[in-house]
C-alpha positions in Angstrom: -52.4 6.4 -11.8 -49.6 4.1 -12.6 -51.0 0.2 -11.9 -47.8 -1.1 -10.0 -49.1 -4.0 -9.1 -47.1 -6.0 -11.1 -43.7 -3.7 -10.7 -41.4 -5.8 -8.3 -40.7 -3.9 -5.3 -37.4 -2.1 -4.9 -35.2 -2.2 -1.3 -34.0 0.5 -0.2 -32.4 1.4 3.5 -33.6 4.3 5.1 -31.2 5.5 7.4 -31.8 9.0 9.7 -28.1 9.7 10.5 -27.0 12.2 13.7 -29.0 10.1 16.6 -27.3 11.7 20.2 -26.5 15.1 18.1 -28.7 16.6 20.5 -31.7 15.0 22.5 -34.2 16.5 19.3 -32.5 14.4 16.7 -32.6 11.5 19.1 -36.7 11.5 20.0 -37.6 12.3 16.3 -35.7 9.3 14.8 -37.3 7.3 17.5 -40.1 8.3 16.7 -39.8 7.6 12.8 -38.8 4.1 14.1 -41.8 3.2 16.0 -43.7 3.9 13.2 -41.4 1.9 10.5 -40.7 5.1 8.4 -37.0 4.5 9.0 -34.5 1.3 8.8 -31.4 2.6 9.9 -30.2 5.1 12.1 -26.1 5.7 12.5 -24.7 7.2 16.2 -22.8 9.8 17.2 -21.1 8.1 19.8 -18.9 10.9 21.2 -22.1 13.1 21.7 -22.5 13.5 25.8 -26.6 12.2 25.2 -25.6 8.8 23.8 -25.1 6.5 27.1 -28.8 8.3 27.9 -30.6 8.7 24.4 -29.1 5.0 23.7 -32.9 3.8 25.6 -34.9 5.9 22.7 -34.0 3.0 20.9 -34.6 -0.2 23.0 -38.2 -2.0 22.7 -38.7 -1.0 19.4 -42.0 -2.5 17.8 -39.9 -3.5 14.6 -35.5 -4.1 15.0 -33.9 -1.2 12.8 -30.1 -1.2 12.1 -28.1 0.8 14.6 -24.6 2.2 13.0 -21.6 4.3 14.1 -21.1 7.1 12.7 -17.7 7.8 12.5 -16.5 11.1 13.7 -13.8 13.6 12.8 -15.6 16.7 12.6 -18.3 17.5 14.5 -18.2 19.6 17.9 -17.9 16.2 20.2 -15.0 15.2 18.2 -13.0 18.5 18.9 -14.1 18.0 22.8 -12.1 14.6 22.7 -9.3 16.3 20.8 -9.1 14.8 17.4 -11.3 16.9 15.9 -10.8 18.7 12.6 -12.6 21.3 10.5 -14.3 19.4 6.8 -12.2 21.1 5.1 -8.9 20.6 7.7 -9.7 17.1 7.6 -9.9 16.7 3.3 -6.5 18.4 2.9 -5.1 16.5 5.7 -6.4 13.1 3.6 -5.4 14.2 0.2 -2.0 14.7 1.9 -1.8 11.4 3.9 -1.6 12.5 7.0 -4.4 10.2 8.6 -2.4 6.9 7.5 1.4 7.8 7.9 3.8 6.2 10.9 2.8 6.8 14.4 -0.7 9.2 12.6 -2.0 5.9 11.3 -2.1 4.5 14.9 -3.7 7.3 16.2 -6.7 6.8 13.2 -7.1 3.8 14.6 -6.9 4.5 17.8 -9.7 7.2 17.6 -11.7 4.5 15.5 -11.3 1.6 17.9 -12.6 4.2 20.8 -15.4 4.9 19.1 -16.4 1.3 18.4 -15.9 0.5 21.9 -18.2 3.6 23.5 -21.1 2.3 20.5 -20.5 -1.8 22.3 -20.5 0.1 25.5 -24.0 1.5 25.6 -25.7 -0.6 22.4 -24.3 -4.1 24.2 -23.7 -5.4 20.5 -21.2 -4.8 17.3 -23.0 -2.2 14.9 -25.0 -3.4 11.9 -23.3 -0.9 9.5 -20.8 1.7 9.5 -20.7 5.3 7.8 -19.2 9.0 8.4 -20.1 12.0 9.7 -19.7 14.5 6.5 -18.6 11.1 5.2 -14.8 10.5 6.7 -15.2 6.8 6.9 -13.8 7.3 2.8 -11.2 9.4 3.6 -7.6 8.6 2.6 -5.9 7.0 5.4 -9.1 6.6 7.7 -10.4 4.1 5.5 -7.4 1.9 5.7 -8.1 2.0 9.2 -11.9 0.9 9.5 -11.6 -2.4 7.6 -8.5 -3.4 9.1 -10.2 -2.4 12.5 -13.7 -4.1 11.3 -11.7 -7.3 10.1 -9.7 -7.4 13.4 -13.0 -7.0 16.0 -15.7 -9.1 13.7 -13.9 -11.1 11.4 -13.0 -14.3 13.4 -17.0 -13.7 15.3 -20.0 -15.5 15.2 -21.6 -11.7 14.2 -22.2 -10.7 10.9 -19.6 -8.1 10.0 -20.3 -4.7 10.0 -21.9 -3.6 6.6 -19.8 -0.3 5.4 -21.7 2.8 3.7 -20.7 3.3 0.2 -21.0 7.6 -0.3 -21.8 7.1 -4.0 -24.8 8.7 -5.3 -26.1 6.7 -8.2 -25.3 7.7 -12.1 -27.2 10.4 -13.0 -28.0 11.6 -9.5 -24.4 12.9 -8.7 -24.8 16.8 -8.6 -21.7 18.7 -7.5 -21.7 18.0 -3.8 -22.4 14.6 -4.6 -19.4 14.4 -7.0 -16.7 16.2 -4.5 -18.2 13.8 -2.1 -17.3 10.5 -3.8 -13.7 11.8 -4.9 -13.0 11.7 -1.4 -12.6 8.0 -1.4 -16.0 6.1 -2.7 -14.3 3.5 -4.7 -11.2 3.0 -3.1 -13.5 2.4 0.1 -15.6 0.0 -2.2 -11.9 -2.3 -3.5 -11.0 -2.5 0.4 -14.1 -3.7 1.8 -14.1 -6.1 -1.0 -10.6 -7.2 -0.6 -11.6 -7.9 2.9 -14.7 -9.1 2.6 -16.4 -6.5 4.4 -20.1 -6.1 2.8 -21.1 -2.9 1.9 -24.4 -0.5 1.0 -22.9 0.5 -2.4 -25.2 4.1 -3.5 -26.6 6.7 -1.4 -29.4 9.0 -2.0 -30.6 12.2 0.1 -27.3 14.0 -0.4 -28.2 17.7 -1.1 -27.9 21.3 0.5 -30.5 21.6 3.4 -32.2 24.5 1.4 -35.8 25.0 0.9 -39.1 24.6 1.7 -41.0 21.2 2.9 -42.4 20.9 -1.2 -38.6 20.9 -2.3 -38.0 18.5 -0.1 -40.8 16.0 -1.1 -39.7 16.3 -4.8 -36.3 15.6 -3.9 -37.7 11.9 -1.5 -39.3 11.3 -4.2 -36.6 11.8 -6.9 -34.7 9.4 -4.7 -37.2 7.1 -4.5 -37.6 6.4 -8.4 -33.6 6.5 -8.8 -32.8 4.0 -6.1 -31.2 1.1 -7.1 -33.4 -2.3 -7.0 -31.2 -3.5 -3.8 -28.0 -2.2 -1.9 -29.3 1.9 -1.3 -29.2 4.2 0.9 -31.2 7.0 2.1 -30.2 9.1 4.3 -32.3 11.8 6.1 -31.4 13.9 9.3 -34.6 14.5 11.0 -35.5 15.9 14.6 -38.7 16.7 16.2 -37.6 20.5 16.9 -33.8 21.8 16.7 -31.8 24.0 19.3 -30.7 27.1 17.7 -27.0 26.5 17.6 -27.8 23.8 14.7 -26.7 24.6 11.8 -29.2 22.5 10.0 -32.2 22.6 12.6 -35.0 24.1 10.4 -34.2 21.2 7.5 -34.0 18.6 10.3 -37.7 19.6 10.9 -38.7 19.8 7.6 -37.5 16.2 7.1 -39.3 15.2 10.2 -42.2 17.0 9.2 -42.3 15.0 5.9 -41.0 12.0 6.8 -43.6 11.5 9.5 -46.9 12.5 7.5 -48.7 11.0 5.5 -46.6 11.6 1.6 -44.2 9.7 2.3 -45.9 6.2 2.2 -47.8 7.3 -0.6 -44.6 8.2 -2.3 -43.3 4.7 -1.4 -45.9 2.9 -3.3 -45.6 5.0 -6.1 -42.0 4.1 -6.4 -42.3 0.8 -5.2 -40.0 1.1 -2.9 -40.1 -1.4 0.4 -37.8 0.0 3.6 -35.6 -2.9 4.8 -32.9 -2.9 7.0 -29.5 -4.0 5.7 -29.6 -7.7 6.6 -32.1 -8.0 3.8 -28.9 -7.6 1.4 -27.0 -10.6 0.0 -24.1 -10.5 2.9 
């Protein structure tokens, strides 16, 4: 075995997105909390189990960030009428439609009501924002986060929202990896830092929910050793069990499965990897 004693530790975000998808998701990355195998975990807000599954995540033993995830096209957002299919909502970017005249104030509009139902329950600004399927990089929507970030948290004593990156790493970026980054990774990354808005700048744990639990430990722990030394993210979407209607359920396990036993610290050692939450980074 590999003496890494002397290696310097890598820090890396761990961040379970989907909490208040359903009340599954919710207990098992509470539960991943308790135990410090998480640092991050990003909201669906319009979910009808946030003001209620929002307590899952008071009185932790050890603070993790808690994020918004932004919403255009899940089932919730479609129940509050701005909703849009993936693939509605990438042609609809590619052909401006989120940021022109009176459609730019309704992006910001939908935005702004988001951030105020996460204040409304979570009683405080969110550490980080990121995107369900990854919106928050979307032409037109992401003109609309940092002005709306700069204009609630800018002028406040809070630190200001950090802003995930949907980058993976060079020489991680398989094809869904790639299409996702086209849809607005670096542009996202020249706003926020025209604005000043800090951001997590690669993200790990993108692939296609296929499977067994061995696939997925390779792929942790292909993440693991590729992770930058600082500014990564990981994300997972664990639950304890899954109702059947979810698309994903069985991998949601799986992850929960793996993420809860006893591989995954060993596989943090062996990488060197330390889970920190985001106010670790230079900000």
């Amino acid at each position: 075995m590999m003496d890494t004693s002397s290696v310097p530790f890598k820090h890396v975000i761990v961040c379970a997105d989907d909490f208040a998808a359903h009340s599954a998701a919710s207990r098992g990355i509470a539960a991943l909390a308790r135990t410090g195998r998480i640092s991050a975990t990003s909201v669906m807000v319009l979910s009808p189990g946030w003001p209620q599954d929002v307590a899952l995540l008071r009185d932790l033993p050890q603070a993790i960030d808690v994020g918004l995830h932004l919403d255009w096209t899940s089932e919730f957002a479609f129940a509050y009428g701005h909703g849009l299919t993936l693939g509605g909502a990438m042609v609809k970017a590619a052909l401006g439609g989120f940021g022109r005249a009176s459609a730019g104030e309704r992006t910001r509009a939908v935005i702004e009501r988001q951030l105020d139902a996460f204040e409304a329950h979570w009683k405080e600004p969110p550490d980080f924002v990121d995107g369900h399927q990854h919106v928050q990089q979307f032409a037109g929507i992401r003109e609309a986060l940092v002005q709306a970030l700069v204009k609630r948290y800018g002028a406040s004593s809070v630190p200001m929202p950090y802003v995930r990156i949907s980058r993976a790493p060079d020489g991680n970026a398989d094809v869904k990896a790639r299409v996702i980054a086209a849809m607005g990774a670096s542009a996202l990354e020249r706003l926020a830092a025209e604005a000043g808005v800090p951001i997590a700048s690669a993200l790990l744990g993108i692939y296609d929910f296929a499977g067994d639990q061995n696939r997925y430990r390779a792929l942790m722990e292909g993440w693991l050793q590729q992770a930058a030394p600082a500014r990564s993210i990981i994300m997972c979407h664990p639950a304890q069990d899954a109702p059947l209607h979810d698309a994903i359920g069985t991998a949601r396990q799986r992850e929960f499965a793996y993420l809860s036993g006893a591989q995954f610290p060993a596989a943090l050692e062996r990488a060197s990897v330390r889970i920190v939450r985001g106010n670790s980074f230079d900000r």
